[in-house]
N, C-alpha and C positions, 0 to 999 in steps of 0.2 A: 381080299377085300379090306382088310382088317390094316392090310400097309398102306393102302390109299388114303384110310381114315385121320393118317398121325396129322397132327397140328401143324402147321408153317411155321411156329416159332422158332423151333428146331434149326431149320434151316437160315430164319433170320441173324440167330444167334452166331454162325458160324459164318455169316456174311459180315457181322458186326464184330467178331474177332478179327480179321483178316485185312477190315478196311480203319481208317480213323476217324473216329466221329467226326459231322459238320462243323467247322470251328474251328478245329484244334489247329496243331503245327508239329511237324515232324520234329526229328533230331536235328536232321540236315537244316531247314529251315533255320532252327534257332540258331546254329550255328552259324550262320547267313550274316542275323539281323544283328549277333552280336559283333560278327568280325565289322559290319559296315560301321556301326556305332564306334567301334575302335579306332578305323580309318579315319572317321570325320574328327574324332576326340583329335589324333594327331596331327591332323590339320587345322584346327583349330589350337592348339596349345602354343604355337606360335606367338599367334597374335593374341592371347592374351596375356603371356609372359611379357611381351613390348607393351600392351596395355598398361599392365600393371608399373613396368618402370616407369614408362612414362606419365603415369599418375605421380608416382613417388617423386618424380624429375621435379613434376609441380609443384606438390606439398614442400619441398626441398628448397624451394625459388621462392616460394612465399615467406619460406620461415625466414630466409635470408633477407628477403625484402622487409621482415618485423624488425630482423637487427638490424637494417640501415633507418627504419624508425627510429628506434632507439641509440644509434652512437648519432641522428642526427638532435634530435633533441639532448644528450648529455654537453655534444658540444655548444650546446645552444645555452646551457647553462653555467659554461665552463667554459666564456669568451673564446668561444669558437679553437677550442683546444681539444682533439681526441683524445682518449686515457691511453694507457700505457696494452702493449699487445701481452706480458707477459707478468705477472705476478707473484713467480713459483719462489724468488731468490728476495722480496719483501713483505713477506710476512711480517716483519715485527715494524715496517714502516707506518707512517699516517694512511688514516681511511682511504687517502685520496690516491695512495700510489700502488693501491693494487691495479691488479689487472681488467681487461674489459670484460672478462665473466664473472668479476666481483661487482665493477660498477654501474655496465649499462643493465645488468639483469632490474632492479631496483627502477629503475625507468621506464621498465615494460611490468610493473607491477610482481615480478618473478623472485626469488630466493636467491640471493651471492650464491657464487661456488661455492666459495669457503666456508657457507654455513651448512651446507650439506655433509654427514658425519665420512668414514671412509665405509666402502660396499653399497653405499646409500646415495652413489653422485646420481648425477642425471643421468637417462639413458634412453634411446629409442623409446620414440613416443613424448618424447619432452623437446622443445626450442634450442634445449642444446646439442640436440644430435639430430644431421640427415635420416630421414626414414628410410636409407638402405643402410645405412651402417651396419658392419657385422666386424666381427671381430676375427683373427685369426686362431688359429692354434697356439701355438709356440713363435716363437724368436723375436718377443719382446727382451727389451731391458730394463722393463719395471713393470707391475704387476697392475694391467688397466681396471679387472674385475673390482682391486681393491682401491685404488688411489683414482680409479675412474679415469676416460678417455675424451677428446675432444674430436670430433667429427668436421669442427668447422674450425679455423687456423686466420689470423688475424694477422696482414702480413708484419714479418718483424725487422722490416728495412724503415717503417716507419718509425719506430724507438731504438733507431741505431745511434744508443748515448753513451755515457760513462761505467754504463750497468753492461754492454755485453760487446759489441764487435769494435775495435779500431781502425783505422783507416791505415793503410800499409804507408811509410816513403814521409810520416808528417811527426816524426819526432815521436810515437804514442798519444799520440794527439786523440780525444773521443769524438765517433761524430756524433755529428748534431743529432737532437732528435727534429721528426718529420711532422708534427702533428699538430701543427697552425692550420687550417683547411680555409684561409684565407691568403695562403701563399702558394696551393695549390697549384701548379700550371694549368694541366689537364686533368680535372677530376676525374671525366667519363671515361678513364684511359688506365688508373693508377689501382692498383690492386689493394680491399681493406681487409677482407673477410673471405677466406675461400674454403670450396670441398677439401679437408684433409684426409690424406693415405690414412689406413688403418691397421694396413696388412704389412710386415716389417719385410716377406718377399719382393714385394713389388715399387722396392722405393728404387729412387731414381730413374722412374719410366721403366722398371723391370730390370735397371743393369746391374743394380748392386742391390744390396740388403741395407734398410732403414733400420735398425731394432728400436730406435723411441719413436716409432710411427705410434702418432695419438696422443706423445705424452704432453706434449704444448701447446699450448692454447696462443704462441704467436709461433710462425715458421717463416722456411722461403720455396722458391719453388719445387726441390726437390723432393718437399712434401705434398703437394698438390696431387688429389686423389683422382680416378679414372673408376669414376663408379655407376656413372650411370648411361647408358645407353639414348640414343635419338634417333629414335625414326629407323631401324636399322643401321646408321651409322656409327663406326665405331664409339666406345666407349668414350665418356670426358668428365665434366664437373662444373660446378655453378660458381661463378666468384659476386661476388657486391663488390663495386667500384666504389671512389670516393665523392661522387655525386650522389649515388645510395641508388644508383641501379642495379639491376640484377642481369647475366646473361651466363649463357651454356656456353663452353668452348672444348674443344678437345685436346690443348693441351698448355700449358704456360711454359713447357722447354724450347728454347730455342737451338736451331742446329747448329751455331758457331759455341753455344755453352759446353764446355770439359763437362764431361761426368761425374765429375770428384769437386765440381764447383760447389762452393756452397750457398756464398750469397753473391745478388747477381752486380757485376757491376756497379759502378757509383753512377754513370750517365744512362743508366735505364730508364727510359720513363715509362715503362710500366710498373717499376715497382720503388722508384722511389719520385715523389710529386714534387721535389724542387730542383732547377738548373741545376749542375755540378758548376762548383766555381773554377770559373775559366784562370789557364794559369796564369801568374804574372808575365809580363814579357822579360825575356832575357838582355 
């Protein structure tokens, strides 16, 4: 009689061992809700790595679109004359012959290069660099961390003068400089401002090694960088024309260009904005 009397608890207790409270979730379950949450994570991280480039694509386009701001008002002030693409070899010249990261900055209210100390240039996050810009490793030949790096390359067929390339077959002849922008043929056409390489691997479209990828603030197109991504389609980079447009392109090499080119012909007209003077007749 005395067995009949025990309590139900007893028996509760050892039902409620055995099963799992209302509510809860197994092992297997969590292991479930975690792998799903993983799956969607990797389907999703896709599209927001394209996201994110191509946010940066824009901030990249804009910035370039505040420089064509600014070299349009400096020429506007300087009888319609662009400043010079390169700076590095007139240091000790007049205010006026430095380069355009000493004198359109000033224009957009900004800081010269030059007055910026050395470890202290401008860097991601600043109007002088693409918001992807990243820097390599190794196989520079000069030190960008310290002497600072340009992201964006000013093309240098426009100040092809006495200061750096000659024209082959004319005696050592200089050529002229390019930067009357009212002799322009085709502005929307001629290249003033573009994405520069960074990475000293991937110069010449991947075929050879650049080691001063970044060091100059003017180039030609062997410098032109491959950095940002569109839409899933391959890699390219942003140039500003000489109208002070902005556009994405995927590549400024052309397939008849040698490898080892350096600068591109004299009747280009994308990268240099006057006729080539036709020869005399024989």
């Amino acid at each position: 009689m005395a067995a009949r009397l025990r309590h139900p608890r007893g028996d509760a207790s050892a039902r409620t061992r055995s099963h799992p409270p209302a509510g809860g979730f197994t092992l297997v379950e969590l292991l479930i809700v975690v792998a799903v949450i993983a799956m969607l994570v990797g389907m999703l991280a896709p599209s927001l790595a394209r996201a994110r480039d191509l946010a940066r694509q824009a901030v990249c386009r804009g910035q370039l679109h505040q420089w064509g701001r600014g070299f349009a008002l400096y020429a506007a002030q300087n009888r319609d004359v662009l400043p010079h693409c390169d700076g590095l070899d007139r240091d000790n010249g007049p205010a006026d012959r430095f380069g355009w990261v000493d004198v359109v900055p000033p224009v957009l209210d900004l800081r010269p290069w030059r007055d910026h100390a050395l470890f202290e240039r401008p860097g991601v996050g600043t109007l002088f660099q693409c918001p992807a810009a990243t820097l390599s490793d190794a196989g520079y030949a000069y030190n960008p961390r310290r002497d600072g790096y340009f992201s964006y390359a000013m093309n240098s067929c426009l100040t092809l003068d006495d200061n750096g390339y000659r024209a082959p077959g004319d005696g050592g002849a200089p050529m002229p400089s390019f930067l009357q922008t009212d002799l322009i043929v085709a502005p929307a056409r001629v290249v003033l401002l573009f994405d520069q390489l960074l990475d000293p691997a991937r110069g010449y479209g991947g075929h050879r090694r650049l080691r001063k990828a970044g060091k100059h603030c003017g180039s030609y197109p062997k410098s032109f960088a491959v950095r940002h991504a569109r839409g899933g389609s391959p890699a390219g980079g942003a140039i500003l024309y000489c109208d002070y447009s902005v556009r994405w392109v995927a590549t400024v090499w052309k397939d008849h260009w040698p490898d080892d080119m350096d600068c591109p012909p004299r009747d280009d007209p994308d990268w240099f904005p006057y006729p080539a003077p036709r020869a005399a007749p024989g």
